[in-house]
N, C-alpha and C positions, 0 to 999 in steps of 0.2 A: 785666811779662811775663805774668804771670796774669790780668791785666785783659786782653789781649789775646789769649792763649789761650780765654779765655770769652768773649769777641766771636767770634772766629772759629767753637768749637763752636756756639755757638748761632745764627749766620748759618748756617751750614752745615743746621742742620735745620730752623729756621723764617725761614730768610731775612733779611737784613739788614734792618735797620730804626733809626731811632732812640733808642738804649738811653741811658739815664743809667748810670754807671759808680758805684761804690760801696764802701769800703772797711768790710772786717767785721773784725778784729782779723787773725787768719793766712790769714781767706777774702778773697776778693772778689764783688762783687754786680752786674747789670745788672737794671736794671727800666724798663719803660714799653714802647713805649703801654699803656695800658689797666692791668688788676690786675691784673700776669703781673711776675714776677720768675726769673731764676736767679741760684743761688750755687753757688759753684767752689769745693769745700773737697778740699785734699790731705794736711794734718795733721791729726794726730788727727779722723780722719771721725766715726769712733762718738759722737765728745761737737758732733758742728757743729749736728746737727737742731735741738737747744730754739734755739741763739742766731739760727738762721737763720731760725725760727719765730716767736720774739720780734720780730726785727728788721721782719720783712713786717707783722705785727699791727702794728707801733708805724706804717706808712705806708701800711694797710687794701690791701694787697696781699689778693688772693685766691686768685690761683694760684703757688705755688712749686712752683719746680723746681731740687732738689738734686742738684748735679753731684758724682759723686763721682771722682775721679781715685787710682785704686789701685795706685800704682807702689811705696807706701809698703808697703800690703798691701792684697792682692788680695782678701781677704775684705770689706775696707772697706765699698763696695758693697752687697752682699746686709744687713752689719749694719745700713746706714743704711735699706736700705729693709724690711726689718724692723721697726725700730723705726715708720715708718712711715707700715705697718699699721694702728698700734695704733691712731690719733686716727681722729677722726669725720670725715665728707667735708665740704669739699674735702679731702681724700685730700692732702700733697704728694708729689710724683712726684719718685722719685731715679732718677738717670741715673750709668751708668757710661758712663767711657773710655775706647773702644777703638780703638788709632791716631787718628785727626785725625774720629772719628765718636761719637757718641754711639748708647747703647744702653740700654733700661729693666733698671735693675736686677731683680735676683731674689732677695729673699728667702730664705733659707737660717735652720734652729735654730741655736736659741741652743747655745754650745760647751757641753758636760758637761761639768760637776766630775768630776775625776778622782777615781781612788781613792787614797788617803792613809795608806799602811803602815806602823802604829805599832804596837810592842810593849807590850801591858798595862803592863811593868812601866817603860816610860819615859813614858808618858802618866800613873801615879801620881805620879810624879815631878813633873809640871806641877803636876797635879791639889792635892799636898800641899805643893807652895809657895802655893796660893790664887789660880791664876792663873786667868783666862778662856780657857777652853782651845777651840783650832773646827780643824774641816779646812778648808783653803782651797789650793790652788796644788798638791792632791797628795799634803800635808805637817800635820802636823800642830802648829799653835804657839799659843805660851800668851803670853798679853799683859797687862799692866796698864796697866786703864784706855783698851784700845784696841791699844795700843803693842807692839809684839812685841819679848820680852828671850830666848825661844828657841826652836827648831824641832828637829822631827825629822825629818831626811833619812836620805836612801834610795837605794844608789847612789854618788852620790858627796859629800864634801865640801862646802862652802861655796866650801871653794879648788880643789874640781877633783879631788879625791884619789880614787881608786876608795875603796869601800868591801863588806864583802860581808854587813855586817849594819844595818840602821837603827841609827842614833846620836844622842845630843842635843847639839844645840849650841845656844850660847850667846851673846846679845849683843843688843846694837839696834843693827839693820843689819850689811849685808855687812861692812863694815869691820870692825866691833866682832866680830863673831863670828871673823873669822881670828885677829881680835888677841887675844879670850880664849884662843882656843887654843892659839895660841902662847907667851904671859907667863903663863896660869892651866891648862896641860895638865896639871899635876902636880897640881893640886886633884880633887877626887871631883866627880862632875858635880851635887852636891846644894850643896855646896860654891860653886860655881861659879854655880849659880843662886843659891844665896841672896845674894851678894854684888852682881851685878847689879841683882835684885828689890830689895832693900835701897834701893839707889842710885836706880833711877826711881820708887818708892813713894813715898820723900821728896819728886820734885818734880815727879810729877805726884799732884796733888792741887789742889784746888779754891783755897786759900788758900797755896800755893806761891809764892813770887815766880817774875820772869818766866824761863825758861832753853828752851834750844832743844828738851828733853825733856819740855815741856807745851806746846811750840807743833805737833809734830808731829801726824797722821792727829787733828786734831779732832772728822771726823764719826765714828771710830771709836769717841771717848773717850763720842761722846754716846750713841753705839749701847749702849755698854757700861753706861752710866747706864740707858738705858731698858729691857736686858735686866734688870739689877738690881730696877727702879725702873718695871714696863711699865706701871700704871694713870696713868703721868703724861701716857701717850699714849690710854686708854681699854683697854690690853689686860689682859687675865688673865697671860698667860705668854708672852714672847719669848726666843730665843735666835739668835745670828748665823748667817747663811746667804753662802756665796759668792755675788756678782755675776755677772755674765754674763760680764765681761770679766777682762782679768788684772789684779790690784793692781799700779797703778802705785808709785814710789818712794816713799818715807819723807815726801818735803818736797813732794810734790806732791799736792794737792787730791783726792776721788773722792768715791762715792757709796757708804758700809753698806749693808749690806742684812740685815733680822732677818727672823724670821718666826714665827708663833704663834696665839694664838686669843685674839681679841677677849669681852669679859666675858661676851659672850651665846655663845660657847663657837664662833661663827662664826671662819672662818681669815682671817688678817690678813698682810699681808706691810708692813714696813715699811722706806721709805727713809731715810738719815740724812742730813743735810746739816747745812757751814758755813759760813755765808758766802753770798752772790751764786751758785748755782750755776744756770744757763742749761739744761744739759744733764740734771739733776735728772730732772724729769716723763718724759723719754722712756727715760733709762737705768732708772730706776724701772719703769716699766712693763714694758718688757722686760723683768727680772729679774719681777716678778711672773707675765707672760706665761710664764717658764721653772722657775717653781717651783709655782703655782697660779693656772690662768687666773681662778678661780669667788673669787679673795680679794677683799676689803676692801683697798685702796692705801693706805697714811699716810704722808704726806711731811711727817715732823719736821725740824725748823726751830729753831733759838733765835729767839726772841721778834722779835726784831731783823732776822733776813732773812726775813721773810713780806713778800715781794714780789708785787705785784700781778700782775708778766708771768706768775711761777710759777703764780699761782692759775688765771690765764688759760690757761695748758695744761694744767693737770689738768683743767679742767672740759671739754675739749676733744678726751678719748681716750672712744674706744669704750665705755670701761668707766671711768669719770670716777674719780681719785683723790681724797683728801681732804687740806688740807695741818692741819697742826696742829702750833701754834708752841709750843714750851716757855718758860714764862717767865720770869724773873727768870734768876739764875744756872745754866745747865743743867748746871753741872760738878757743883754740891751738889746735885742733884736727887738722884741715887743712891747 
């Protein structure tokens, strides 16, 4: 059905012709004649550009054209073509969909980090458990080793409660934080943090065996290593910065973002990544693009995913990133 939705849009504005058809993981692709392709992405848009950009590289396509279908969210669109922007010409060109037509995207800023209302004396309370403490989502939470064991909300709940002063609460993950509340409410909230911290300290750590509390946000754990530990990446001083977009779940993949001054005292933004990540370079950039146009890009990497397509788009945006792989174990680095 996607395949034939993106036949139709695309006969529709340059006419039918003989397209090869193409399967991209959740996108679909048409290419030919010539070195001209479209891709149809309707999930998750914001992360389709690097793989759609790899994919044309890998079959010397020259001209792409990113379809973006915003029924999901309508911002989709403007983000994709945003990000864009960023690379050197050929330019790809995103196209929104509007009823049975296509239209050229528009660029839109990236979302502001909100403000993140926390009382001095419950951010000491992160602070003198030892945690990694950053605003992100509004909120202010403290993590080990990446990992977040609690936040300060504002408003209401975890479970929806009004409330009419900021509170701390406690846990890894939605679940966990109802459920301390619930079995551990009668605990002091220092209490309550130390019992959790306790508990993920033990087993996320480097020489940990395997459990699902060191397999979670691993480019976060690395971020946190490099905040600790920044000359492993060439910097002087890093500290975490929210993304452009919203942190997705616990168990699903995304991109850190730090930021800081490089040894020559130059501003540095860097990306974290683990694993195969496709959408790496462009979400990277944008986030640099919304924190400091004039930085230094560093896309960290464990040793092991310095991938050649990655390198291949960073050398390939306006303002060209640098990838820089950590070696050996990057959990011990910091």
């Amino acid at each position: 059905m996607r395949g034939a939705k993106l036949t139709a849009l695309v006969a529709g504005r340059w006419g039918p012709d003989d397209r090869q058809h193409y399967a991209l993981g959740a996108a679909v692709a048409l290419a030919g004649p010539g070195p001209a392709a479209w891709v149809l992405v309707d999930e998750a848009a914001e992360r389709a550009l690097g793989p759609a950009l790899v994919w044309a590289d890998r079959r010397g396509i020259e001209e792409v054209h990113v379809v973006v279908d915003g029924q999901a969210d309508a911002a989709a669109p403007a983000t994709v073509a945003r990000q864009a922007a960023l690379f050197s010409p050929p330019v790809p060109a995103v196209w929104a969909v509007e009823g049975t037509e296509l239209v050229p995207a528009v660029p839109t800023p990236a979302r502001r980090e909100i403000e993140a209302p926390a009382p001095p004396e419950l951010v000491d309370l992160l602070i003198d458990a030892g945690l990694e403490v950053l605003a992100e989502g509004g909120q202010v939470r403290g993590e080990v080793n990446g990992l977040e064991v609690a936040r300060i909300v504002h408003g209401t709940t975890t479970a929806g409660v009004p409330i009419a002063e900021p509170q701390l609460e406690v846990g890894v993950g939605k679940a966990d934080r109802e459920l301390t509340a619930m079995v551990h409410g009668d605990l002091a909230p220092t209490d309550q943090l130390a019992r959790v911290v306790e508990i993920v300290r033990g087993l996320r750590r480097p020489d940990a065996p395997r459990h699902p509390l060191n397999q979670l946000v691993p480019e976060r754990w690395l971020r946190a290593v490099l905040c600790r530990n920044p000359g492993v990446v060439g910097a002087a001083r890093l500290r975490p910065a929210p993304g452009v977009r919203p942190r997705p779940n616990l168990s699903e993949r995304d991109i850190a973002i730090a930021t800081g001054e490089a040894t020559d005292g130059t501003p540095v933004v860097v990306a974290c990544s683990v694993g195969i990540a496709l959408d790496l370079v462009p979400t990277a950039a944008d986030a640099r693009e919304d924190i400091d146009p004039s930085a230094r890009l560093l896309l960290a990497v464990p040793e092991r995913d310095d991938h050649p397509g990655t390198r291949h788009l960073a050398a390939r945006l306006r303002h060209p990133a640098e990838l820089v792989p950590v070696p050996g174990d990057w959990r011990a680095a910091g």
